[in-house]
N, C-alpha and C positions, 0 to 999 in steps of 0.2 A: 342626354345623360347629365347634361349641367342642371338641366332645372328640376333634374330627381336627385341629384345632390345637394341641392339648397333644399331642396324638400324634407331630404334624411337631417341633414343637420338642423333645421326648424323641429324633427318632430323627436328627436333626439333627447331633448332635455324632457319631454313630456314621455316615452317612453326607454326608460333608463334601464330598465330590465332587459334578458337576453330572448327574452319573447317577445318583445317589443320593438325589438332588433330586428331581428325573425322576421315580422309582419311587414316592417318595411320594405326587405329586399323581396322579399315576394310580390310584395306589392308595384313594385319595379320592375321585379323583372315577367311581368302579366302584361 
């Protein structure tokens, strides 16, 4: 979990939208 929350916060500034959001936590929690 720590290294998919450095991950969120890296991809963070590049997806600032609430879709972008979205993708991340799916993508985590897959």
């Amino acid at each position: 979990m720590v290294i998919g929350a450095c991950r969120v916060k890296l991809r963070l500034p590049e997806n600032g939208s609430l879709k972008g959001k979205r993708h991340v936590v799916k993508s985590l929690l897959e």
